[in-house]
C-alpha positions, 0 to 999 in steps of 0.5 A: 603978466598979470595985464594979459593973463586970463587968470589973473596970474601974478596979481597979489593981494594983502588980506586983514578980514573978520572971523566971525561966528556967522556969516552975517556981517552983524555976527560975533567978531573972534578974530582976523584973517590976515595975510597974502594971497597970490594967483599963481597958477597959469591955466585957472583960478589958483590962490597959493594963500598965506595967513593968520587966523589970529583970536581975540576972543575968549579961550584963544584971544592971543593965539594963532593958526597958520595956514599955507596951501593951493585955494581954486576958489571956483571948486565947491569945497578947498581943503588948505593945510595948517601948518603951525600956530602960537599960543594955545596952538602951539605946535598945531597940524590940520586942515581947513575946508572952505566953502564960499557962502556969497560972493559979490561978483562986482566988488569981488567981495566974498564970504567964505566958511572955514571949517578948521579941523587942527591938533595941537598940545 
């Protein structure tokens, strides 16, 4: 369905991108994005994202959140949920609001803002 879909549906993607401080591609490196996102909704743009916030620096080198939600990409502000975590975040809830800060309409490349809001023990 992807071919003949106007929103992509069905298209699948593996994502392994930096967490950085800034939006700068110079900025600090604390840790990767990794996992998948799919469109999956029929009538827009939907992302049902799957992945990994996995730290490599400072306090929580070695730990992860997860998060698994709806992302509608082209809406200003997406809220996606955390739904656990390892290490230091063990046992982690929350959520993520993300904020896209530049996107490259040709490359479809994009810089987005994750502002994370998690409980842990």
């Amino acid at each position: 369905m992807t071919n003949t879909s106007r929103t992509l549906f069905g298209a699948t993607h593996v994502i392994d991108d930096s967490l950085t401080v800034g939006p700068e591609p110079t900025s600090k490196i604390v840790g990767r994005a990794q996992g998948i996102y799919a469109f999956t909704d029929l009538n827009e743009f939907g992302l049902l994202m799957v992945f990994n916030y996995a730290f490599v620096e400072g306090k929580y080198n070695g730990s992860t959140l997860s998060v698994l939600g709806k992302n509608s990409f082209l809406s200003k502000v997406r809220e996606m949920p955390i739904v656990g975590g390892s290490g230091l975040f063990r046992f982690a809830r929350g959520y993520v609001l993300a904020t896209t800060h530049s996107l490259n309409l040709s490359s479809g490349d994009a810089v987005v803002k994750h502002d994370v809001y998690v409980l842990h023990y």
